[in-house]
FIGUDREN-647972 format. One record per residue (C-alpha): x, y, z; residue in three letters. Coordinates in steps of 0.1 Angstrom, whole numbers, plus 5000, padded with zeros to 4 digits. Layout:
<nudrens>
XYZALA/...
</nudrens>
This chain:
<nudrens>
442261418360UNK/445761438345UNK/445161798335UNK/444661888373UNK/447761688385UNK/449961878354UNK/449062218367UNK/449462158404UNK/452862018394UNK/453362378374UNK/452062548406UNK/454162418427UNK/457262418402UNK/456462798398UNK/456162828439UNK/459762658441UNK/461362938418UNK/463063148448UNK/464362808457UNK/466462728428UNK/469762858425UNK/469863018388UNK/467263028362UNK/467163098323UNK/464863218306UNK/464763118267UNK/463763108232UNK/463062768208UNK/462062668179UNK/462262388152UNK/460262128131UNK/457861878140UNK/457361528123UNK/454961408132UNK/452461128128UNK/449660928142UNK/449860598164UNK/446860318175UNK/444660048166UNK/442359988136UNK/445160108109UNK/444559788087UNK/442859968062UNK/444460338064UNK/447860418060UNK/449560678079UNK/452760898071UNK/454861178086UNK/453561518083UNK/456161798086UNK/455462118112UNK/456962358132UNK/457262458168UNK/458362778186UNK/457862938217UNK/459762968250UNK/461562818282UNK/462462858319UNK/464962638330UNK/465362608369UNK/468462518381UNK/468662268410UNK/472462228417UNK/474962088389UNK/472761778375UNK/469261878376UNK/466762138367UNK/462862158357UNK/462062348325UNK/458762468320UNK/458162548284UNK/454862748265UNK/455362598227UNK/452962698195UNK/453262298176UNK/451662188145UNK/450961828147UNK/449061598124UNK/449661308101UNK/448961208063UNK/445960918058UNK/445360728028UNK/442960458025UNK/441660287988UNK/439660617985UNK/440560908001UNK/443461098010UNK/443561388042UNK/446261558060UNK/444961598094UNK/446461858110UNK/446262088142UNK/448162348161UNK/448462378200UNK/449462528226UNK/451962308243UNK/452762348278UNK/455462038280UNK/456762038321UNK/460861868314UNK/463061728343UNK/466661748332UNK/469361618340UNK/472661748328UNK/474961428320UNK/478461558311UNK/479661868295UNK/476262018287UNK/474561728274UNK/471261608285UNK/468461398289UNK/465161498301UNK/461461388303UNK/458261508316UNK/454461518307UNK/452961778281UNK/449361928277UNK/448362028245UNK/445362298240UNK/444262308203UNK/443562688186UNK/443662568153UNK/443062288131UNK/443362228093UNK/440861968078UNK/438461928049UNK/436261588068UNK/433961538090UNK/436461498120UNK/436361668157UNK/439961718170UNK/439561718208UNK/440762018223UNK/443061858252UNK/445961678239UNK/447861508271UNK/451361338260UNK/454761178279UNK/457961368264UNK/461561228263UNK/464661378249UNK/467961418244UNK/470261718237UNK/473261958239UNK/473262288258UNK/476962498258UNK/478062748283UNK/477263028259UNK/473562958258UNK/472962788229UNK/471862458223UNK/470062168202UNK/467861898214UNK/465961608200UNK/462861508216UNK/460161198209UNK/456061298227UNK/453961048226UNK/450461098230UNK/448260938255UNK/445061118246UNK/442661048220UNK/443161368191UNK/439561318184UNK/436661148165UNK/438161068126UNK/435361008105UNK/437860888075UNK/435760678049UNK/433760348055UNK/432460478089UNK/436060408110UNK/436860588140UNK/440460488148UNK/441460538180UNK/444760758169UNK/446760958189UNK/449861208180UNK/453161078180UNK/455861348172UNK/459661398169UNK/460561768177UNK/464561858166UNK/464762218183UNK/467662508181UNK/467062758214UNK/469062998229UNK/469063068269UNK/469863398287UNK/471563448323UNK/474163208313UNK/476363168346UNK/
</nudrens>
């Protein structure tokens, strides 16, 4: 159900283009650290794993202070476990579709947040374990955008969807989901 409500809100975002006053269209790209959060990590520790993400942006403009910024973003996400036995990096890439409100606070810097859905094409894995391939998350984030297009943000997603059935030793099936810091360069053009 929150897949449907995300796209009708891209629908109608993408209906409301003629309506905004400028738009940019841009490119982005940075690293990823990510890691997992949830219950039943007595036994299993977790740590960062490093990735990537790049894609690119539309950034609606709606007056001075706000704009939406739809974004289509290739991430690797994952995290390092460790228990008395084993040790796996779990990792998977998707195709993020992250849906930001902005809101341009003084001088080009902003904060923004919105929801994300996550569609996995790849994974990386030597276990038993089924990565789900619909990864829903909230995004938050804050960052610097100058006249001349470019810009740097940091932003925290935190998942709110399962990443799938982890079959990591001693028959455990944490209920883990993604956690990531993104710290992105991108570059905008049609600059007014």
């Amino acid at each position: 159900m929150k897949s449907y409500i995300f796209f009708i809100a891209i629908l109608f975002m993408s209906a409301n283009l003629s309506y905004s006053q400028t738009f940019q269209i841009g490119v982005k790209g940075g690293v990823n650290f990510s890691n997992f959060y949830g219950n039943d990590l007595s036994n299993i520790s977790s740590d960062v794993l490093l990735g990537f993400h790049a894609g690119g942006l539309i950034n609606l403009k709606f007056g001075s202070v706000f704009s939406v910024q739809p974004e289509l973003l290739i991430s690797s996400q994952g995290a390092k476990l460790k228990n008395a036995v084993n040790k796996e990096n779990f990792k998977a890439t998707y195709f993020n579709i992250p849906l930001m409100l902005k809101f341009n606070i003084h001088s080009g810097i902003y904060a923004e947040v919105g929801p994300q859905a996550g569609f996995k094409i790849g994974e990386n894995n030597n276990t038993n374990t089924d990565i789900k391939n619909l990864d829903t998350a909230i995004a938050g984030g804050l960052g610097y955008h100058s006249n001349s297009g470019f810009g740097i943000g940091a932003r925290y997603i935190a998942g709110l969807s399962k990443v799938g059935d982890i079959n990591f030793g001693g028959g455990v099936n944490p209920d883990y989901k993604n956690s990531t810091i993104q710290v992105s360069l991108f570059y905008t053009f049609f600059n007014n």
